[in-house]
C-alpha positions as CSV (number, residue, x, y, z in Angstrom):
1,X,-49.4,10.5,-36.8
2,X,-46.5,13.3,-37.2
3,X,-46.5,13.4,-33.5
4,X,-46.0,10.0,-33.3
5,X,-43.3,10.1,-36.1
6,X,-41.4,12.5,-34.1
7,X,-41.3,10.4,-30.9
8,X,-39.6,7.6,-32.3
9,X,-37.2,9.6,-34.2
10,X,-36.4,11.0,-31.0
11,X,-35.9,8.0,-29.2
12,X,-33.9,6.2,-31.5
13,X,-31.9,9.0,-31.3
14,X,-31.5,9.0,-27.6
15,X,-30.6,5.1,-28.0
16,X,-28.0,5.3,-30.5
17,X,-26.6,8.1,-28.3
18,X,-26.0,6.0,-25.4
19,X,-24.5,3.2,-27.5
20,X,-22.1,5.2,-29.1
21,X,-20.8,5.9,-25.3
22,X,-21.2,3.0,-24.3
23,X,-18.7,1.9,-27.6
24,X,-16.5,4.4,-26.6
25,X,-16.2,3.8,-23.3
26,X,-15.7,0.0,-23.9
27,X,-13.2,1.1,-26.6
28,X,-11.6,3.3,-23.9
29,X,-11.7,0.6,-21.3
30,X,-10.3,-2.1,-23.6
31,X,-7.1,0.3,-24.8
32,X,-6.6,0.6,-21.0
33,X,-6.6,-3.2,-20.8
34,X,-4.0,-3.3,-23.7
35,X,-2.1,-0.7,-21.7
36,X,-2.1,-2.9,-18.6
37,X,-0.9,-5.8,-20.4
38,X,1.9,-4.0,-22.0
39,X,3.4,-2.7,-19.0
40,X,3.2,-6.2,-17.5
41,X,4.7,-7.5,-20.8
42,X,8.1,-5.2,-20.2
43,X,7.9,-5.7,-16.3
44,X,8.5,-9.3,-17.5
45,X,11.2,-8.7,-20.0
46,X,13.1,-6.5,-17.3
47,X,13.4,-9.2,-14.8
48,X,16.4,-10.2,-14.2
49,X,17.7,-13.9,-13.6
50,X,18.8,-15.2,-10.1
51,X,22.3,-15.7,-11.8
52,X,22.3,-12.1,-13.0
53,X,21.5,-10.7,-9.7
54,X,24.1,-13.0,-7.6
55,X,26.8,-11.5,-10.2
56,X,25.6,-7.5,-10.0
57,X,25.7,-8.0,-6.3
58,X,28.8,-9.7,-6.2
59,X,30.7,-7.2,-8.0
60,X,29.4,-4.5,-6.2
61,X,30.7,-5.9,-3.1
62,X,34.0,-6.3,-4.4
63,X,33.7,-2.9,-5.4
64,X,33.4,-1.8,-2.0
65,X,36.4,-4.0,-0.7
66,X,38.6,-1.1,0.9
67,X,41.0,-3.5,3.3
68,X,41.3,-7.4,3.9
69,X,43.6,-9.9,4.9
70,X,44.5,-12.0,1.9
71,X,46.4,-15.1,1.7
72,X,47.2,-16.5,-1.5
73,X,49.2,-19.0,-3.2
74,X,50.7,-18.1,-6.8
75,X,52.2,-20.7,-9.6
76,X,53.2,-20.1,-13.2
77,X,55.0,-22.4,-15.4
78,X,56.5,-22.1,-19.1
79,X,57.3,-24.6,-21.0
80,X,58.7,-24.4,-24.5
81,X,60.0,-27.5,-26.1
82,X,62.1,-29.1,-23.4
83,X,62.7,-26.3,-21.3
84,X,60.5,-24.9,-18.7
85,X,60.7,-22.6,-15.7
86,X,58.6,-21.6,-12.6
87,X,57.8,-19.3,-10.4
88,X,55.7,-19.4,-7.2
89,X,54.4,-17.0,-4.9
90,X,52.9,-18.0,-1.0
91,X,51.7,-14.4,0.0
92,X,49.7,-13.2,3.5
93,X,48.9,-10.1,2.8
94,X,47.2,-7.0,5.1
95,X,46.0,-4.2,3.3
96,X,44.2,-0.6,3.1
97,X,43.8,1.4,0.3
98,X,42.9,4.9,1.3
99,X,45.1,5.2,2.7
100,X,47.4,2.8,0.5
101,X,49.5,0.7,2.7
102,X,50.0,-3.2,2.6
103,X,52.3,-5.5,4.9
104,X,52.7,-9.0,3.0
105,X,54.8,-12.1,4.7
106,X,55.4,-13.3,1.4
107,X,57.7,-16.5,0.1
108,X,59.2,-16.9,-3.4
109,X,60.4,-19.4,-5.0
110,X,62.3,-19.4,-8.5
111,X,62.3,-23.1,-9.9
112,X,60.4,-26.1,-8.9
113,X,61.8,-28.1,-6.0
114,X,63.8,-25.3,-5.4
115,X,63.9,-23.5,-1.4
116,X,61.7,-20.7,-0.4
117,X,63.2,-17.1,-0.6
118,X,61.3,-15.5,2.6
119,X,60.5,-11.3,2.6
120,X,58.6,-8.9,4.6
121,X,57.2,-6.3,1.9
122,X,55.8,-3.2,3.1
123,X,54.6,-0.5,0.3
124,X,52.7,2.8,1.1
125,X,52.3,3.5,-2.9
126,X,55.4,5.2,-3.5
127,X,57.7,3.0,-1.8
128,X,58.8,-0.5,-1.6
129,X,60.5,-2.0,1.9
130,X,61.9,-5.5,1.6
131,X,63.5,-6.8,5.1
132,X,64.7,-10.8,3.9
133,X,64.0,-13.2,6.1
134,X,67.1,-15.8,7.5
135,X,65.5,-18.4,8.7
136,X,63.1,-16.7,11.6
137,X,65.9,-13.8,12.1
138,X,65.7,-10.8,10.0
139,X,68.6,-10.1,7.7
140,X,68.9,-6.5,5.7
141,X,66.5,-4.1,4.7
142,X,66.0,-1.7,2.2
143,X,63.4,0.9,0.9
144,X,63.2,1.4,-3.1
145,X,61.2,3.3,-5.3
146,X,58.7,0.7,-6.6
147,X,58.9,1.6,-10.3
148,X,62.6,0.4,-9.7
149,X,61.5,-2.9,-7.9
150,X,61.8,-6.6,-9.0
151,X,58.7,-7.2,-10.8
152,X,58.0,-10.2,-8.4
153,X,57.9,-7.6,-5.6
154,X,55.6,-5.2,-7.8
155,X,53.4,-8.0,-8.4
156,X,52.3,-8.6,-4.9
157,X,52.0,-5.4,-3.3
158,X,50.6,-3.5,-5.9
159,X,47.6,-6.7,-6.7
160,X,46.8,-7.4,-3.5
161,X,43.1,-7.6,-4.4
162,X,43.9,-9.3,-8.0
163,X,40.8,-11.4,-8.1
164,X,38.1,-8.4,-8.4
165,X,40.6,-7.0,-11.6
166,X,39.2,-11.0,-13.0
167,X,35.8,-10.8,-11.8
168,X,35.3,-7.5,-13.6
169,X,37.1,-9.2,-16.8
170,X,34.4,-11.5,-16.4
171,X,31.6,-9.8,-15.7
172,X,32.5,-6.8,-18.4
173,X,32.6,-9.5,-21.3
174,X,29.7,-11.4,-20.1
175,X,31.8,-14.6,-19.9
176,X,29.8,-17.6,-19.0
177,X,29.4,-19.1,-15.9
178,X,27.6,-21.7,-13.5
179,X,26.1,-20.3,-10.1
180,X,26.1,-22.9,-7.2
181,X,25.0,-22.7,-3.7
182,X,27.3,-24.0,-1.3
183,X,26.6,-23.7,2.5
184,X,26.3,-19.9,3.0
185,X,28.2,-19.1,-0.1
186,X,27.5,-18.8,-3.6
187,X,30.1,-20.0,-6.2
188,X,30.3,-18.2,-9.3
189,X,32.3,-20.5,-12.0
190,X,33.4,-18.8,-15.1
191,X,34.8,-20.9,-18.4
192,X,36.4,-18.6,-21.2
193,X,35.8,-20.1,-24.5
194,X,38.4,-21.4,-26.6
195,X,38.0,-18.7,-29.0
196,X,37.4,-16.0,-26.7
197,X,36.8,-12.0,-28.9
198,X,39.7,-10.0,-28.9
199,X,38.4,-7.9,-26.3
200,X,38.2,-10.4,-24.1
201,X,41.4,-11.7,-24.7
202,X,43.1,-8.2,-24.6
203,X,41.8,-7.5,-20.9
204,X,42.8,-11.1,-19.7
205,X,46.1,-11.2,-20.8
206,X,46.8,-7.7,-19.3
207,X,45.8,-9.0,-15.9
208,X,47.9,-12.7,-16.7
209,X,51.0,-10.7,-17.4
210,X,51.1,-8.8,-14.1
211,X,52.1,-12.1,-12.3
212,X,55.6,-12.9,-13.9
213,X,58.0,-10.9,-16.2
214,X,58.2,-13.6,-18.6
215,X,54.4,-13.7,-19.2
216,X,54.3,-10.0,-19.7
217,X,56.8,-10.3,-22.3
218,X,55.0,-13.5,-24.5
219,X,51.6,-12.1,-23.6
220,X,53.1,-8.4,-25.9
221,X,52.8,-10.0,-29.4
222,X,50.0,-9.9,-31.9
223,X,46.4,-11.2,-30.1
224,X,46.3,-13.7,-32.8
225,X,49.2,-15.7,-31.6
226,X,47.6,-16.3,-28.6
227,X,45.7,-19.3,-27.6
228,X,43.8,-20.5,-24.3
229,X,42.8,-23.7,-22.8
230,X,41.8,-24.9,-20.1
231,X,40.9,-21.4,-18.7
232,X,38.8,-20.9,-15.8
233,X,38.2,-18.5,-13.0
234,X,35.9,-19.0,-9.6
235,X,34.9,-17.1,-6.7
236,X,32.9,-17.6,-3.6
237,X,30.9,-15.2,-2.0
238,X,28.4,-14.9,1.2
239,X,25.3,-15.6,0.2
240,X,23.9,-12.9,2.9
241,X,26.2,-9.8,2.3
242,X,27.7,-11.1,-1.4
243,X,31.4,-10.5,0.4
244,X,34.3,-12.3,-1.3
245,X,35.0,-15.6,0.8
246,X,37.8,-17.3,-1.8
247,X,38.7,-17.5,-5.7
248,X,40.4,-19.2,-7.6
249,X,42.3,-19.2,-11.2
250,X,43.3,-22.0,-13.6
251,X,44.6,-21.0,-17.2
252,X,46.9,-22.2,-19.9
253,X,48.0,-20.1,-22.5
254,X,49.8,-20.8,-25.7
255,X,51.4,-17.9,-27.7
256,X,53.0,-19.0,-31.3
257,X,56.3,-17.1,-32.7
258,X,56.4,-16.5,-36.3
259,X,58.8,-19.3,-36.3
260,X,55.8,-22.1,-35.3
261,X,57.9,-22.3,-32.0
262,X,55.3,-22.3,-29.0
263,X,55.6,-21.3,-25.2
264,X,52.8,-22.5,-23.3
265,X,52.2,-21.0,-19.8
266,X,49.9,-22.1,-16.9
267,X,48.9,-19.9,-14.6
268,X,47.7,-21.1,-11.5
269,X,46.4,-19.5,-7.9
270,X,43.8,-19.5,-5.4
271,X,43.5,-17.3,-1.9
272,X,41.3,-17.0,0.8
273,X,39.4,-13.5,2.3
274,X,39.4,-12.0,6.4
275,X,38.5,-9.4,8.0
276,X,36.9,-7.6,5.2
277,X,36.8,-3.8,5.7
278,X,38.2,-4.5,9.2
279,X,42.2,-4.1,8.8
280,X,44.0,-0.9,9.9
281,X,46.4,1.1,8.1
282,X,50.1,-0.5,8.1
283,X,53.4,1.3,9.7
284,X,56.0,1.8,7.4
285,X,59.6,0.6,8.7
286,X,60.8,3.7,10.5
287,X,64.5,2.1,9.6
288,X,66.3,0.6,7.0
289,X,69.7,-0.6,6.3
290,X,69.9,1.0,2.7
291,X,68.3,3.0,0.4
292,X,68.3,1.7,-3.2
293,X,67.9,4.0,-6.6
């Protein structure tokens, strides 16, 4: 009878053995499970959104934008009560930055409906060489430091590349924007909000002000004052390699004085990319006819 006793204490001690490992190894087994699922959980929350990736890639590439052929047309109008002025810019521009030299056939013109003012600009980062055009002759030319320069002349060698400066805007402040596939581009569509955070607005006026003296000056007053509408940018890539194709900008801005007086500029432009990473460097002008301070 003992014997027997001890027998089946022995055995249901073997058998409570074994299902206590075989708990814990379904315990271990389901934390393991858990573990899976968790990783799979933040794999998920990681993934990032076709619209996310087109932008990253997008602004990588223009990153890596080191020369181009860039044609561009410029337009900015203000308009305060009655008055108004304008100022437009038809540029073809070949550039390199390292080294930095840029060739731009560029034409200007100072009031609507008013004639072209033709240039050759060439700029090597220290200097500025302006040859005017005279009809298709050539008339004087002259080499200036550029810190000395017109603004209008500043504006378009030193920004030959302006649109990455506004995709980076963009892209910084997380504006919102529509991705569309056209042909073998994508088209990247950004709309600032009306009441866009002072960040935002800081950084976009900076870039706005670069285009025209008079927008440089309304654009230095208190953020507050300052307004937009209307304000979009867009630019088209390749779909393949993410290069920059063409962009566009359309913005008005309205600054208030302390006097309730308000100016109201539009800023307008669009331009076209070739030969991306493919242009040489430019040859300064070996002669000039004068030497400006």
């Amino acid at each position: 009878m003992k014997r027997k006793l001890v027998i089946t204490a022995a055995t249901l001690l073997v058998t409570c053995g074994l299902s206590a490992c075989a708990g814990s190894g379904n315990a271990k087994k389901t934390g393991s499970s858990g573990d899976v699922n968790a990783d799979t959980e933040k794999k998920v929350s990681k993934k990032v959104s076709k619209k996310d990736r087109v932008l990253s890639e997008a602004v990588g590439a223009e990153e890596k934008v080191k020369s181009a052929k860039v044609e561009t047309k410029f337009f900015v109008k203000h308009t305060s009560g009655d008055h108004d002025n304008t100022v437009s810019y038809r540029t073809e521009t070949e550039y390199t930055e390292k080294p930095v030299t840029l060739k731009s056939n560029a034409a200007i013109r100072f009031q609507e409906g008013a004639r072209d003012n033709k240039y050759i600009l060439y700029y090597d980062g220290k200097d500025l060489y302006n040859t005017t055009m005279i009809g298709l002759s050539q008339g004087r030319s002259y080499r200036q430091a550029i810190d000395s320069a017109q603004s209008n002349y500043r504006f378009i060698v030193q920004n030959p590349n302006i649109a990455r400066d506004y995709l980076k805007v963009m892209s910084d402040n997380k504006v919102r924007f529509d991705l569309k596939e056209e042909g073998g581009e994508y088209a990247l569509v950004f709309r600032v909000p009306e009441n866009p955070s002072e960040r935002l607005k800081k950084e976009l006026l900076e870039v706005l002000g670069r285009d025209d003296a008079t927008a440089k000056r309304l654009y230095s007053t208190d953020l507050k004052n300052v307004s937009f509408t209307n304000a979009t940018f867009n630019v088209h890539v390749d779909r393949k390699t993410y290069e920059p194709k063409s962009f566009g900008l359309e913005m008005t801005t309205v600054v208030a004085s302390a006097s309730g007086r308000k100016f109201t500029t539009l800023h307008s432009f669009d331009g076209k990319y070739y030969n991306v990473n493919k242009v040489e460097s430019q040859k300064m002008p070996s002669r000039v006819d004068e030497v400006l301070k």
